[in-house]
C-alpha distance (Angstrom), angle and dihedral (degrees) to the residues before:
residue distance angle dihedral
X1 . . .
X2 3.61 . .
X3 3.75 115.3 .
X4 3.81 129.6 -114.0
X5 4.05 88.6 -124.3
X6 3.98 84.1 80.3
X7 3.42 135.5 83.3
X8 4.10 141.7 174.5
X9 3.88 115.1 -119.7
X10 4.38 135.0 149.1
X11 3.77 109.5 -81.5
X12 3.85 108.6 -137.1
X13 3.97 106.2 -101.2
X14 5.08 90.4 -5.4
X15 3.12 106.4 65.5
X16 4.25 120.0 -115.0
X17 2.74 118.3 -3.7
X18 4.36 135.1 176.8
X19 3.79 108.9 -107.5
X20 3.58 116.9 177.0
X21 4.06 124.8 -98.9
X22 3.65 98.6 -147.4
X23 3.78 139.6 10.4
X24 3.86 103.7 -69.7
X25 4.30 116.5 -170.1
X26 3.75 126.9 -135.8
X27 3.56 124.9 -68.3
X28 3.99 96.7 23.8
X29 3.37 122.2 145.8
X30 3.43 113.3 -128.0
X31 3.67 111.7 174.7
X32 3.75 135.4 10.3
X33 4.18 112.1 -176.9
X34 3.36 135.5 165.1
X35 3.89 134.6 -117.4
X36 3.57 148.8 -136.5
X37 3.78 104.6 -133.2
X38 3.91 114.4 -148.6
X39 3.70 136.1 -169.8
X40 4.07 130.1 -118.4
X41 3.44 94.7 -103.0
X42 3.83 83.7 48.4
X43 4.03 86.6 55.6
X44 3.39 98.0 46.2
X45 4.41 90.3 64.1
X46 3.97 84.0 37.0
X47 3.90 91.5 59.7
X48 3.32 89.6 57.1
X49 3.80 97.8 65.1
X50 3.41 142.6 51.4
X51 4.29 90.8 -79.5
X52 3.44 85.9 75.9
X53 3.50 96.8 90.3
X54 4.09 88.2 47.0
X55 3.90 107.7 48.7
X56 3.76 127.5 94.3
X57 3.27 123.0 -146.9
X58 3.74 101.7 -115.0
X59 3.90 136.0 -163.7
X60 4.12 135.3 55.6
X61 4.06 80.5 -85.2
X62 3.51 100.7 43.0
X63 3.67 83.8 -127.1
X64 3.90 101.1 126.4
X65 4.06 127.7 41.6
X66 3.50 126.5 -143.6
X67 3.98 132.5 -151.6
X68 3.93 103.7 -135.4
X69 3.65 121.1 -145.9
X70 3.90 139.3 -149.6
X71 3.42 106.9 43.4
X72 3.94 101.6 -37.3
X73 3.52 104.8 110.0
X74 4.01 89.3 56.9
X75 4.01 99.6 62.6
X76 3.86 101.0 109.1
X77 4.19 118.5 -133.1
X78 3.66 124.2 -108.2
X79 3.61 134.3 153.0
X80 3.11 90.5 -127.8
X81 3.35 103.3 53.7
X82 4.07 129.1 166.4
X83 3.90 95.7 -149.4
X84 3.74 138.5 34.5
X85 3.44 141.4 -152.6
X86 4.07 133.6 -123.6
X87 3.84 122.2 -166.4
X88 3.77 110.6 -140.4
X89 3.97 95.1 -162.2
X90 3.99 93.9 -177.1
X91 3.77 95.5 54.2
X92 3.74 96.6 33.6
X93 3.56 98.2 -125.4
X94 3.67 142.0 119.4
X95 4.00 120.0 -146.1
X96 3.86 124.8 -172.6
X97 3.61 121.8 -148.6
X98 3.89 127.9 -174.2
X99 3.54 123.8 -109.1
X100 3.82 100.2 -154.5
X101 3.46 141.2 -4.4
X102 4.28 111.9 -56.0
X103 3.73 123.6 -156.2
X104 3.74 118.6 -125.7
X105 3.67 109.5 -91.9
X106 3.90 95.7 16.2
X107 4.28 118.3 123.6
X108 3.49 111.4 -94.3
X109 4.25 105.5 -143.1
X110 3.48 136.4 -170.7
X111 4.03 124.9 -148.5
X112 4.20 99.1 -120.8
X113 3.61 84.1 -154.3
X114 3.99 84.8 74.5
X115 4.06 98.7 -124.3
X116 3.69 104.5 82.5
X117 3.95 93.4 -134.7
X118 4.07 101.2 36.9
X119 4.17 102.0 120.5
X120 3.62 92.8 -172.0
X121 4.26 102.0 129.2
X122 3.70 110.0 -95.5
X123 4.16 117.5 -134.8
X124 4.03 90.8 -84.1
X125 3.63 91.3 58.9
X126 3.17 109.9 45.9
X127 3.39 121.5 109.7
C-alpha cells in the first residue's frame, strides 16, 4: 500500500526523493511494502554494487538484507526526519509512519539509522 498523499520528485542536491501531496498529520501511515529478503552471502555480492546504498539489513539478527519495494528505498535520510520506519520481520514488510504533522509538498525522510531521532553519523558520514 502506499498512499495517494505521496508523490516522486528531485531532492535538491539526492536525487528523488517522495515528498508529500497534501498536508498529512502525525502518526499516519504512509506506506506499507513488501520485501525481498536476502541472505549474507547474498549481501556480500550486493555491497558491491550500486544496491548498496538501498538494502536494509533485515532480520532479529541483522543477519539477512532485504531489497524493499514500492517506494521505500527512495525516502531520503535526515536526522531530522518527519517519518519513521518499522520492520515487520514475520510478514516481510516494511511500513513508514509519520512522526509529526508534514506540509503538503515538503520531503518526507527517514533516519537510515532506523530510529527516526538517533543522531549517531550514518556510514556516508562518517569520516
Amino acid at each position: 500500500m502506499i498512499s495517494s498523499l505521496l508523490f516522486i520528485a528531485e531532492s535538491s542536491n539526492r536525487g528523488r526523493g517522495v515528498f508529500a501531496a497534501e498536508d498529512i498529520g502525525p502518526n499516519t501511515t504512509i506506506e506499507s511494502s513488501p520485501v525481498i529478503v536476502m541472505s549474507r552471502e547474498d549481501r556480500i555480492l550486493l555491497d558491491q554494487t550500486l544496491l548498496h546504498d538501498y538494502i536494509f539489513e533485515w532480520g532479529n539478527r541483522k543477519n539477512q538484507c532485504c531489497v524493499a519495494l514500492g517506494y521505500i528505498s527512495i525516502y531520503n535520510h535526515s536526522y531530522h526526519s518527519n517519518c519513521e520506519y518499522e520492520m515487520d520481520f514475520d510478514e516481510d514488510l516494511i511500513r513508514i509512519k509519520t512522526v509529526r504533522p508534514v506540509m503538503r509538498g515538503e520531503e518526507l525522510s527517514i533516519n537510515y539509522n532506523g530510529d527516526w531521532n538517533d543522531q549517531k553519523p550514518v556510514w556516508f558520514d562518517v569520516t
